[in-house]
C-alpha positions as CSV (number, residue, x, y, z in Angstrom):
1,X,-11.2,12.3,8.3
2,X,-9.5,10.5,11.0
3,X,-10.4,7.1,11.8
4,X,-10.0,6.4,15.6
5,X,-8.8,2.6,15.8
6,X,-7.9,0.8,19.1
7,X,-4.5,-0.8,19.2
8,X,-6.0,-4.0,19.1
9,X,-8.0,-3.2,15.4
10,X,-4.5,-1.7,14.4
11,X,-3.1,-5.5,15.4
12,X,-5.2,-7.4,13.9
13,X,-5.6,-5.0,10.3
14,X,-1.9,-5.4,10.4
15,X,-1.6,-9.2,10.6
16,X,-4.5,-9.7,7.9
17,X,-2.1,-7.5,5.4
18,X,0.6,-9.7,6.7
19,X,-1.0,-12.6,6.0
20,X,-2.1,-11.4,2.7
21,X,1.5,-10.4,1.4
22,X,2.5,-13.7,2.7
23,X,0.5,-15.8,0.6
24,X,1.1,-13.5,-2.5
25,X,5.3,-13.5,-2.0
26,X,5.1,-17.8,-1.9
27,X,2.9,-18.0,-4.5
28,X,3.1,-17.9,-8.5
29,X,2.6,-14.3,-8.3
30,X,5.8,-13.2,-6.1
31,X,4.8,-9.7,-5.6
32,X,1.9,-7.3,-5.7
33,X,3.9,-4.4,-6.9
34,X,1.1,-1.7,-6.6
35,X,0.3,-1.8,-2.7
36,X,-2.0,1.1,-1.5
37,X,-4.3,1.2,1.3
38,X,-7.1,1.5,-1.1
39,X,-5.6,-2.2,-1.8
40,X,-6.7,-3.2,1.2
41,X,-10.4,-3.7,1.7
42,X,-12.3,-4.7,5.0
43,X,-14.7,-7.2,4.9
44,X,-18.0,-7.6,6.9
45,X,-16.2,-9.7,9.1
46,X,-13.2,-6.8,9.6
47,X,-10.8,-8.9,8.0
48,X,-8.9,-7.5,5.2
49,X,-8.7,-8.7,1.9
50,X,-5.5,-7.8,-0.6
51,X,-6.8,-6.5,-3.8
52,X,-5.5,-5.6,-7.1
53,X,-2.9,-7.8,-7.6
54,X,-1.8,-10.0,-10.0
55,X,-2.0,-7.6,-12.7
56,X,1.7,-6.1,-12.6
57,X,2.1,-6.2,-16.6
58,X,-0.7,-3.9,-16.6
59,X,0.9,-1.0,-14.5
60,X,3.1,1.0,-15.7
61,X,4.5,4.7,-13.5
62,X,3.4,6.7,-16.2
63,X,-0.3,5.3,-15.6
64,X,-0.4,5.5,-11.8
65,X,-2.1,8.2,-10.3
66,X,0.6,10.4,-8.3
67,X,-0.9,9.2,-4.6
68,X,-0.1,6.0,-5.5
69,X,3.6,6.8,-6.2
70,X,3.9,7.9,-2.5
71,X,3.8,4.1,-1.3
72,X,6.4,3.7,-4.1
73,X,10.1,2.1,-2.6
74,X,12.1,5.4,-4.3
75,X,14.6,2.8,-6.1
76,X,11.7,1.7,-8.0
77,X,10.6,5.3,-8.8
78,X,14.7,6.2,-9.9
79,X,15.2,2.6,-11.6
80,X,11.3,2.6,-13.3
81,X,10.7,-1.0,-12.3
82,X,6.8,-0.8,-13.0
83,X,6.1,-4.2,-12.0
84,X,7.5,-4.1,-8.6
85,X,9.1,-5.9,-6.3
86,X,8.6,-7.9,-2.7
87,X,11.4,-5.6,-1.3
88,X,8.9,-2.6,-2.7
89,X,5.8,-4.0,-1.0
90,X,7.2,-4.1,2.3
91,X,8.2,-0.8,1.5
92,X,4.5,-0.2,0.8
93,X,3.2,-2.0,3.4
94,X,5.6,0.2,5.9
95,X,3.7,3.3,4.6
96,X,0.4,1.2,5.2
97,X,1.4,0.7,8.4
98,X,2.0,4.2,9.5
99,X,-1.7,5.1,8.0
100,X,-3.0,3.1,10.8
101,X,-0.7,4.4,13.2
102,X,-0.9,7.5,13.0
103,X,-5.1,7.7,11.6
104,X,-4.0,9.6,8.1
105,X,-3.1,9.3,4.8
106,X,0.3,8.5,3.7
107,X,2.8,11.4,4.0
108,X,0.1,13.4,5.6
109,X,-1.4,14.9,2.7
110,X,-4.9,16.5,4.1
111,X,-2.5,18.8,6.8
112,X,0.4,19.8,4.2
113,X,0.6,22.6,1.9
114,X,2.6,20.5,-0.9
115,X,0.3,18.4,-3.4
116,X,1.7,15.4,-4.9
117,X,-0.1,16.2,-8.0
118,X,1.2,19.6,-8.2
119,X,4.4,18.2,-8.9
């Protein structure tokens, strides 16, 4: 399902995820290191709220579902650095960012004969 957003939603989605990484990277935290869309929840008021972080000793590759491993850096994929890194969630945020570009899911999936959990 394609969601038809004006360039000016796309703006301001963008700068609330912004925002959100920005307080997370200065704060005790450093990182989210598991940074999906599904992360990013719209409030009633269309601001986005960050969720799921703050729990980076609980994830581990192994346990993520495959989909997530598409928002993945691939250095953290090849090295196995489960807990992430700031680097990775701009990484992430990049494939966020293309989501609400381009009105699908990362890579593309729905339109692609491959299937990440085919792999």
């Amino acid at each position: 399902m394609r969601l038809n957003l004006c360039c000016v939603a796309v703006d301001f989605f963008r700068n609330y995820v912004v925002q959100g990484l920005h307080y997370i990277h200065s704060s005790f935290l450093e990182k989210h290191g598991c940074l999906t869309s599904a992360c990013c929840l719209v409030d009633s008021r269309w601001q986005v709220k960050i969720s799921n972080y703050g729990m980076g000793f609980l994830h581990s590759t192994e346990e993520l579902p495959l989909r997530n491993k598409l928002y993945m850096a691939p250095e953290l994929l090849r090295d196995y650095q489960p807990d992430g890194t700031k680097q990775g969630d701009i990484y992430s945020f990049a494939i966020i960012c293309s989501e609400l570009i381009a009105g699908t899911s990362a890579w593309n999936l729905e339109n692609r004969e491959e299937d990440p959990e085919g792999f």
